[in-house]
One Martini backbone bead per residue (centre of mass of N, CA, C, O) as a GRO file, in nm:
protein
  324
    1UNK     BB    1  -2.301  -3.263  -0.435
    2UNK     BB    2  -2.102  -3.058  -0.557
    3UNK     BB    3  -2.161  -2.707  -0.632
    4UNK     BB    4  -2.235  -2.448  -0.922
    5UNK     BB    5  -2.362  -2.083  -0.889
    6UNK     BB    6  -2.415  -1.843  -1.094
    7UNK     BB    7  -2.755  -1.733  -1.028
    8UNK     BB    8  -2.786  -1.516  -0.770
    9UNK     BB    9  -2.981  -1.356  -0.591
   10UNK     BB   10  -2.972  -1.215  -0.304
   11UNK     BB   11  -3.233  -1.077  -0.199
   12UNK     BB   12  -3.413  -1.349  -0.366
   13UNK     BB   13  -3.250  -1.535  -0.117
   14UNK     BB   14  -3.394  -1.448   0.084
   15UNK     BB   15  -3.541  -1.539   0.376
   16UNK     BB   16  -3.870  -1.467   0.489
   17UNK     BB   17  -3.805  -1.466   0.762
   18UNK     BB   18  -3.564  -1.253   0.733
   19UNK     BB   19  -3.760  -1.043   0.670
   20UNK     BB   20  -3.999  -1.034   0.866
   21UNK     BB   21  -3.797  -0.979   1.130
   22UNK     BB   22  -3.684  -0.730   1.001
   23UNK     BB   23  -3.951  -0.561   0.989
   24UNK     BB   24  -4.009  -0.581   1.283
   25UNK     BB   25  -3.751  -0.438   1.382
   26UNK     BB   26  -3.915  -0.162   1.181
   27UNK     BB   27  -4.223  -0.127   1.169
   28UNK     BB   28  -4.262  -0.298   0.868
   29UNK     BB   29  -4.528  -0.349   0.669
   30UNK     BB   30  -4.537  -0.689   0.529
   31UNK     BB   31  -4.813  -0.879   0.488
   32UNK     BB   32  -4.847  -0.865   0.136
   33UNK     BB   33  -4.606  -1.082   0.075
   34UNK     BB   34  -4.765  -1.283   0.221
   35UNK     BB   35  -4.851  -1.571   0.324
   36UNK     BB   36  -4.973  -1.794   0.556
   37UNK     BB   37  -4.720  -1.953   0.529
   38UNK     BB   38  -4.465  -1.730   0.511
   39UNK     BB   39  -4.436  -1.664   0.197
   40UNK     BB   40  -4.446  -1.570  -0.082
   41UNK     BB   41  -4.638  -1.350  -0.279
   42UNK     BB   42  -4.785  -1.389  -0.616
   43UNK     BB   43  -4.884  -1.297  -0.959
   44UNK     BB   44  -4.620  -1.318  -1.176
   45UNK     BB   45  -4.395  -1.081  -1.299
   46UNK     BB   46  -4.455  -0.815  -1.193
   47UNK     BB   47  -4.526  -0.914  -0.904
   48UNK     BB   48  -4.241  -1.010  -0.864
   49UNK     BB   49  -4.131  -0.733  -0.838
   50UNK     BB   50  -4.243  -0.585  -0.638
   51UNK     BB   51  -4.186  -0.783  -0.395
   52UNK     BB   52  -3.871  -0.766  -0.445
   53UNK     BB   53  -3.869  -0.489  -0.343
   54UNK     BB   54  -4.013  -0.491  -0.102
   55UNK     BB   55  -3.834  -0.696   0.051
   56UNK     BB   56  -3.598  -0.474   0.065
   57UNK     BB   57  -3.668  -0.274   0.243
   58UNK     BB   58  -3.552  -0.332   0.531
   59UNK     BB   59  -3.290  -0.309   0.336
   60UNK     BB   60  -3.085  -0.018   0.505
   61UNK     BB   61  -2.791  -0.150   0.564
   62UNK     BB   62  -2.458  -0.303   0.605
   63UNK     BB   63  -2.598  -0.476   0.875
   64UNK     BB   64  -2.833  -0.580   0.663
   65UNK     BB   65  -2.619  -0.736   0.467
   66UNK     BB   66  -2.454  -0.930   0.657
   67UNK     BB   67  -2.706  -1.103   0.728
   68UNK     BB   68  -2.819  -1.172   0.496
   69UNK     BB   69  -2.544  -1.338   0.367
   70UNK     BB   70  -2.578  -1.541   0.598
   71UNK     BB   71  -2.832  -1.673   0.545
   72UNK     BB   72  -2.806  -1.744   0.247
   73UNK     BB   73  -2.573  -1.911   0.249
   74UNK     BB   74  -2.665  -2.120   0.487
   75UNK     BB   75  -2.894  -2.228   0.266
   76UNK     BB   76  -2.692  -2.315   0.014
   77UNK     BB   77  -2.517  -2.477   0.112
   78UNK     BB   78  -2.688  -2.703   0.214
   79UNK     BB   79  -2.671  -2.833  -0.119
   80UNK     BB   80  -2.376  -2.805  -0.204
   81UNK     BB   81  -2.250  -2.546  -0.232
   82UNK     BB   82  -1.939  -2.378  -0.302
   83UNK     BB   83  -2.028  -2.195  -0.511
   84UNK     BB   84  -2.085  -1.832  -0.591
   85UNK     BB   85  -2.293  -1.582  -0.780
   86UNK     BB   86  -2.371  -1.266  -0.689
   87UNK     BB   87  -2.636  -1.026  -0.715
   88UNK     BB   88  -2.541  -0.659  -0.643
   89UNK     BB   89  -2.737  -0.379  -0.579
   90UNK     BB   90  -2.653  -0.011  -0.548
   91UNK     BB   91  -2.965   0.075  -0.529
   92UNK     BB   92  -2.954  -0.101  -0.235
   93UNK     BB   93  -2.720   0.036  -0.210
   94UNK     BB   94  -2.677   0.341  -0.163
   95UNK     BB   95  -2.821   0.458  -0.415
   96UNK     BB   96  -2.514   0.469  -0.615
   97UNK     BB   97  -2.346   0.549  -0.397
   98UNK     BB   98  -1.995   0.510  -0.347
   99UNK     BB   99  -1.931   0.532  -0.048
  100UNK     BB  100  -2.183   0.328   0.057
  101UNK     BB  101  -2.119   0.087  -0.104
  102UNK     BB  102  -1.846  -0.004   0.020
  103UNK     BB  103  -2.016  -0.082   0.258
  104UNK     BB  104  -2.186  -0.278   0.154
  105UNK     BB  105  -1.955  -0.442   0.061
  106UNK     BB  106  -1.799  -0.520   0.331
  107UNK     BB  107  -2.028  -0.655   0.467
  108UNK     BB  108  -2.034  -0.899   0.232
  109UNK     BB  109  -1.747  -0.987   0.260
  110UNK     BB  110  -1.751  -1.038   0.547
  111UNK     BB  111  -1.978  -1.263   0.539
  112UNK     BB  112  -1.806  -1.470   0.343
  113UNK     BB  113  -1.562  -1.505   0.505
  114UNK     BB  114  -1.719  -1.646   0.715
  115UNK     BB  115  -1.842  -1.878   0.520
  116UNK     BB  116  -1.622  -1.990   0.469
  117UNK     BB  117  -1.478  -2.066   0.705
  118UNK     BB  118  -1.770  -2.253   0.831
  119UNK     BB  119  -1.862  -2.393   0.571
  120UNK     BB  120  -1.725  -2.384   0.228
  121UNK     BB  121  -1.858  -2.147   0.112
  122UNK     BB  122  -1.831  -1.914  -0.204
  123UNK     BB  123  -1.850  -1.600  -0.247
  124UNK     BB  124  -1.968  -1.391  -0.539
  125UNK     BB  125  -1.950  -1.045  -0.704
  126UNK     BB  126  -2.211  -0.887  -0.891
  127UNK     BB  127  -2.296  -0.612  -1.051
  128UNK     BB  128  -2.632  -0.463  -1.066
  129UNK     BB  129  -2.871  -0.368  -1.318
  130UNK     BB  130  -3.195  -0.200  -1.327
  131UNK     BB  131  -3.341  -0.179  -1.577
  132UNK     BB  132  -3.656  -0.076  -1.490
  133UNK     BB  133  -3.461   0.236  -1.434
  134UNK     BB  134  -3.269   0.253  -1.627
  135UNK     BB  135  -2.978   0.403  -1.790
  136UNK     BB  136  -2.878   0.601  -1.620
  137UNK     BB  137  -2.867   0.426  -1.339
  138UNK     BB  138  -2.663   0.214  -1.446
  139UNK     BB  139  -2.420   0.416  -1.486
  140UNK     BB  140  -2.425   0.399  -1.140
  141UNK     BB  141  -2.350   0.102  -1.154
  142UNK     BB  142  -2.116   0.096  -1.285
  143UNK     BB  143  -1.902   0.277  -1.127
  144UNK     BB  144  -1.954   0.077  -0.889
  145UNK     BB  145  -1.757  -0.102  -1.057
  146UNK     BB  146  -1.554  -0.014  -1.119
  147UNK     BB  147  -1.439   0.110  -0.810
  148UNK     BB  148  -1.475  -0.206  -0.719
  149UNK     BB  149  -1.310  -0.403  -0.842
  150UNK     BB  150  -1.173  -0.716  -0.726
  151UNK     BB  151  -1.206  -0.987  -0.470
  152UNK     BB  152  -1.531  -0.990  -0.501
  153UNK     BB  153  -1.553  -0.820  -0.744
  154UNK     BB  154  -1.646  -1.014  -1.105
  155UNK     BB  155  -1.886  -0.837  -1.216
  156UNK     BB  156  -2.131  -0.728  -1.494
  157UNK     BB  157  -2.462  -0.646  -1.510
  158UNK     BB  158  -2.835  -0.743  -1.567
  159UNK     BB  159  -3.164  -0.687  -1.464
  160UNK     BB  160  -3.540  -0.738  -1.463
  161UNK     BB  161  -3.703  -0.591  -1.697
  162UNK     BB  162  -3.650  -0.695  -2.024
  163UNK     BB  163  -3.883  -0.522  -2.207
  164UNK     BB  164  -3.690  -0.265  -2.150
  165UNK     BB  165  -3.585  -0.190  -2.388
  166UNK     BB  166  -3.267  -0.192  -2.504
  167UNK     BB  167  -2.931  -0.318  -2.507
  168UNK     BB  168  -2.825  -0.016  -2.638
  169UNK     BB  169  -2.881   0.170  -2.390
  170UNK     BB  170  -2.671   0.020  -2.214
  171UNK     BB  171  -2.394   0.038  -2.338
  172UNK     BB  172  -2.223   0.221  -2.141
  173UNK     BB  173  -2.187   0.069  -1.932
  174UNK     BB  174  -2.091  -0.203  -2.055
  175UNK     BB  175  -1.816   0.000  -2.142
  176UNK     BB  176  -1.726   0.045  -1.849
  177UNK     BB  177  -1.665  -0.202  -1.703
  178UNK     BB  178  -1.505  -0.336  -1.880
  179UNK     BB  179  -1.271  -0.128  -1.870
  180UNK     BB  180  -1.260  -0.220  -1.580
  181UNK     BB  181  -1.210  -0.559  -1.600
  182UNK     BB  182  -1.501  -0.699  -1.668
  183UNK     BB  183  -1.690  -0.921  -1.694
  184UNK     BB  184  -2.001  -1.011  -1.888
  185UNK     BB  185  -2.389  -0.996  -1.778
  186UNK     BB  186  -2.720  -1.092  -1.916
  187UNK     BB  187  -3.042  -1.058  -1.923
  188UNK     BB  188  -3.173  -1.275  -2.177
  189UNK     BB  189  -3.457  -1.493  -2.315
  190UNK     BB  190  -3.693  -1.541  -2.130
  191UNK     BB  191  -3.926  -1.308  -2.270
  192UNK     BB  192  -3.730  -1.291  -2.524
  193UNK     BB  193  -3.650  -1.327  -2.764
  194UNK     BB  194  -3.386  -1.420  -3.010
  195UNK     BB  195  -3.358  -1.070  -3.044
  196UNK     BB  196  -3.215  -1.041  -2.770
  197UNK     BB  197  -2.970  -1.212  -2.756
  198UNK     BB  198  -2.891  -1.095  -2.944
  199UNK     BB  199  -2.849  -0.751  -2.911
  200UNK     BB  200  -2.677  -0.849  -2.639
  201UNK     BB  201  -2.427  -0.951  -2.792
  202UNK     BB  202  -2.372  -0.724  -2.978
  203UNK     BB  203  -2.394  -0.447  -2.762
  204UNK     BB  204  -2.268  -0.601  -2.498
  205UNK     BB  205  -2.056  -0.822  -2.502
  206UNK     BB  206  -2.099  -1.069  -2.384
  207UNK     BB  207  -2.054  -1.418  -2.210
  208UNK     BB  208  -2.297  -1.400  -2.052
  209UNK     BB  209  -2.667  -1.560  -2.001
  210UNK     BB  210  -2.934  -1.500  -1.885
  211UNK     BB  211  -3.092  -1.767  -1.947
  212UNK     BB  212  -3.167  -1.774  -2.317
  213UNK     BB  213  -3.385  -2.003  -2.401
  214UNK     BB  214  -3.499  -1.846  -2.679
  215UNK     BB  215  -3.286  -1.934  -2.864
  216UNK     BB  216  -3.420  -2.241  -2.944
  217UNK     BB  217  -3.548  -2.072  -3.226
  218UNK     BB  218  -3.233  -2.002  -3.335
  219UNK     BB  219  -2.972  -2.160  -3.519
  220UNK     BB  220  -2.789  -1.985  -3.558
  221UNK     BB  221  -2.785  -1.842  -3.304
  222UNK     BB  222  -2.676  -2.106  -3.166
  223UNK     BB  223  -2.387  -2.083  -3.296
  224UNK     BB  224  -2.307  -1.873  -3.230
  225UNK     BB  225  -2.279  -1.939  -2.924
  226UNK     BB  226  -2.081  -2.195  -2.970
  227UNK     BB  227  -1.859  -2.008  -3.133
  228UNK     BB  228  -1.850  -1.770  -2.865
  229UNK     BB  229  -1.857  -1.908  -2.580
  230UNK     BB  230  -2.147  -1.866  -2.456
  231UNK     BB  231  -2.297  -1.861  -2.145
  232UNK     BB  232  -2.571  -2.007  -1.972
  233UNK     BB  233  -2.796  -1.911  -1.720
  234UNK     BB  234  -3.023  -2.176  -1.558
  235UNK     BB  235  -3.368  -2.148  -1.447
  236UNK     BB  236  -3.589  -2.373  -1.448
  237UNK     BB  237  -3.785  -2.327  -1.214
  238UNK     BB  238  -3.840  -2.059  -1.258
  239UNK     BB  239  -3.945  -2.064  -1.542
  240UNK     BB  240  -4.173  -2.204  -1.452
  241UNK     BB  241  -4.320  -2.033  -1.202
  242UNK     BB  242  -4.375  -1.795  -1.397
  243UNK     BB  243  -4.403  -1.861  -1.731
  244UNK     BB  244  -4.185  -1.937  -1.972
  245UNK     BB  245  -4.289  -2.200  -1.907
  246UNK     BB  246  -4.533  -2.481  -1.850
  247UNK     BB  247  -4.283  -2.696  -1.790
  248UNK     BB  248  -4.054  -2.928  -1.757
  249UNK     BB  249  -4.086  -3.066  -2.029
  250UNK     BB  250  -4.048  -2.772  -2.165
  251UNK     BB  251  -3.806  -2.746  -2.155
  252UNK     BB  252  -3.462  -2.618  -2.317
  253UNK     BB  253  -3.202  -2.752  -2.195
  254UNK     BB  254  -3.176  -3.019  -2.386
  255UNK     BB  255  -3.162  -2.899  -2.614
  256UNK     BB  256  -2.929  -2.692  -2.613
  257UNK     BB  257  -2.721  -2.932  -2.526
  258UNK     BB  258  -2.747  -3.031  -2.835
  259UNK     BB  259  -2.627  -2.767  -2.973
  260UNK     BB  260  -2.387  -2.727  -2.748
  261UNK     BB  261  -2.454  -2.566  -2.540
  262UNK     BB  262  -2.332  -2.376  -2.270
  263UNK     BB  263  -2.438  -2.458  -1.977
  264UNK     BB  264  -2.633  -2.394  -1.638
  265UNK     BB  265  -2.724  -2.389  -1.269
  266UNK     BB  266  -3.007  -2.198  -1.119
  267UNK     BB  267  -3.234  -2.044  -0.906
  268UNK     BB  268  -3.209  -1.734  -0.853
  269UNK     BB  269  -3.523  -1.716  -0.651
  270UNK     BB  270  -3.570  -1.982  -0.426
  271UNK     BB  271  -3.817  -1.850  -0.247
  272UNK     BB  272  -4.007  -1.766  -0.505
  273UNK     BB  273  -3.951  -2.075  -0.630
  274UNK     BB  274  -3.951  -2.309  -0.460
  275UNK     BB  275  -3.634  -2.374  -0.447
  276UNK     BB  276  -3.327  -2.561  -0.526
  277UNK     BB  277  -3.054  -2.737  -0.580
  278UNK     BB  278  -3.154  -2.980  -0.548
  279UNK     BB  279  -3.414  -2.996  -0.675
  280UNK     BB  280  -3.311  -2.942  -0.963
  281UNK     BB  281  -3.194  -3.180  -1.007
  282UNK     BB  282  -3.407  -3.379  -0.951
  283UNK     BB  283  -3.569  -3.303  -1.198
  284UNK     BB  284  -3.373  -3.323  -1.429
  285UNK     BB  285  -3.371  -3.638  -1.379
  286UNK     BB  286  -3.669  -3.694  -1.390
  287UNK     BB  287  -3.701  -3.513  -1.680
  288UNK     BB  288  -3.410  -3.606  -1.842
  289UNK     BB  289  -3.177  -3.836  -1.752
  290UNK     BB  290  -2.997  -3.745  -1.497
  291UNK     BB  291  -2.630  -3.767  -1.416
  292UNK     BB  292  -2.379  -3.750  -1.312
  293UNK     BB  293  -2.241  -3.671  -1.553
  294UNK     BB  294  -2.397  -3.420  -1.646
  295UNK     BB  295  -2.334  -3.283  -1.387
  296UNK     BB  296  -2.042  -3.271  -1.445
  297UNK     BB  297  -2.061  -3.118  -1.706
  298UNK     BB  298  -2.236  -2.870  -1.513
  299UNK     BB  299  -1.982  -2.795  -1.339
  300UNK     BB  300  -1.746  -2.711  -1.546
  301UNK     BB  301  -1.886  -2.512  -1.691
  302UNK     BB  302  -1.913  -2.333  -1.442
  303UNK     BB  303  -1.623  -2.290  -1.397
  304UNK     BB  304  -1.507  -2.184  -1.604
  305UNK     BB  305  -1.730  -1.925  -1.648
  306UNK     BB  306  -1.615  -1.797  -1.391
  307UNK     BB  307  -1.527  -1.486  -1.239
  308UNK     BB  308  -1.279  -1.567  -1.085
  309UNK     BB  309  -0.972  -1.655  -0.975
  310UNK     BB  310  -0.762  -1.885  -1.049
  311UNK     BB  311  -0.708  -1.994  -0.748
  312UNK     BB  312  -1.048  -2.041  -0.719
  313UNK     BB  313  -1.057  -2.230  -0.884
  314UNK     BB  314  -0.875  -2.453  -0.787
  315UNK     BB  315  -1.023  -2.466  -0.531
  316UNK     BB  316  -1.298  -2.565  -0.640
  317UNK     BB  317  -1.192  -2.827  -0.824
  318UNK     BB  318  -1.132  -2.993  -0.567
  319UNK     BB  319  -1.425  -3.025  -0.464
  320UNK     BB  320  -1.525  -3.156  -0.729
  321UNK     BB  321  -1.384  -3.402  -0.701
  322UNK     BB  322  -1.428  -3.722  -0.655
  323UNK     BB  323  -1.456  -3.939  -0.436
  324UNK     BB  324  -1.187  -4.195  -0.319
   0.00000   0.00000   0.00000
């Protein structure tokens, strides 16, 4: 089934292996970030985030953007996405000067067009500031969003450790961005509550939110979302194994679904949380039963969400048209 993915970090889909063997060519010890059996090893979501920063040292150039997002695609292709929109932020791409992101960002253009081309999967990218490197260093993020809109560049949020500081902290940021043409998403309501939510949508403006989830403890909250037409870009298996939910029982995916609410599907930092597309599909039918008519109205819901431009949209939904 062709799929439509939404929240993937770029460098949090890096295959383990694919990290290990940059390390290696770098001389760069990173075995404290593995397992025995060569996968990322953590326990928590700080420690999520440590590992996740550690594992991104080897990648130090514009040409090791490029084989990373070819490793990724490579990944993703497998499960049958068609589309994707991927975080990438220029905090690793040569630390938010403009003039080197520009090569970080020529470098992965380079190879979506080249997997777009031999894979058949398309791939956009959001630029994306880490909450809890803090407000200023954000507006460095935006900064080289608003520079660099364009063709492969689709839009502005924000990842990281969400109960840093408030969503109006940031909102020079995502001022700037708007201004420039950008659409914008923001993670919130993983961690925080349905609070956090509220004030990401009311101080940032968004029209998407990564996870979103803890909305579903207030009804007001689900209508305004609703009435404002904001998709929440759901990530269950993370969800699960972070510990943001106790279990896949436990997911609010199918509430908010029941209260209205456009949700998708994404995987978020795949090997990180032992997840893919395939996974996450068959789980959903697993526990709540979904079928294809399900999967297809959050195929649709996704491609309408997604930020690419109308061409590109018109060539995703021919891929998602179901075999005759």
């Amino acid at each position: 089934m062709p799929k439509v993915e939404l929240h993937l970090h770029l460098e949090g889909a890096a295959p383990p292996k694919f990290i290990a063997g940059l390390a290696r060519e770098k001389n760069i010890d990173l075995s404290k970030i593995f397992d025995r059996d060569g996968n990322y090893a953590y326990q928590g979501f700080a420690a999520f985030l440590q590992t996740y920063e550690a594992a991104c040292t080897p990648l130090t150039s514009p040409e090791d953007f490029y084989r990373l997002t070819l490793a990724v695609l490579e990944e993703t292709a497998k499960h049958g996405v068609v589309y994707a929109e991927t975080f990438v932020s220029p905090d690793f791409c040569g630390g938010g000067d403009v003039g080197a992101w520009r090569e970080y960002l020529d470098a992965m253009s380079r190879a979506a067009s080249e997997a777009e081309r031999d894979m058949g999967i398309t791939l956009k990218g959001i630029v994306t500031a880490i909450r809890h490197f803090g407000p200023e260093q954000a507006k460095t993020a935006a900064k080289c969003a608003a520079e660099t809109n364009g063709d492969f560049i689709v839009g502005f949020g924000m990842a990281g450790a969400e109960m840093e500081g408030r969503p109006k902290d940031f909102a020079y940021s995502f001022d700037m961005a708007r201004e420039a043409g950008l659409p914008l998403t923001c993670h919130a309501g993983e961690w925080g509550g349905p609070d956090m939510v509220a004030d990401t949508i009311r101080d940032l403006g968004v029209n998407r939110i990564g996870h979103g989830i803890n909305a579903v403890a207030d009804q007001n909250l689900l209508a305004e979302i609703v009435e404002k037409g904001i998709v929440l870009e759901v990530c269950p298996g993370s969800n699960v194994v972070l510990g943001a939910v106790s279990d896949w029982a436990s997911h609010p995916i199918q509430k908010l679904r029941d209260a209205g609410v456009a949700v998708t599907v994404s995987t978020d930092d795949p090997p990180f949380f032992h997840t893919t597309m395939t996974y996450e599909y068959e789980m959903l039918a697993k526990t709540f039963g979904w079928d294809e008519s399900d999967f297809a109205e959050i195929h649709q819901t996704a491609l309408a969400a997604a930020y690419c431009n109308d061409a590109t949209r018109a060539k995703i939904a021919k891929k998602l048209e179901p075999a005759k």
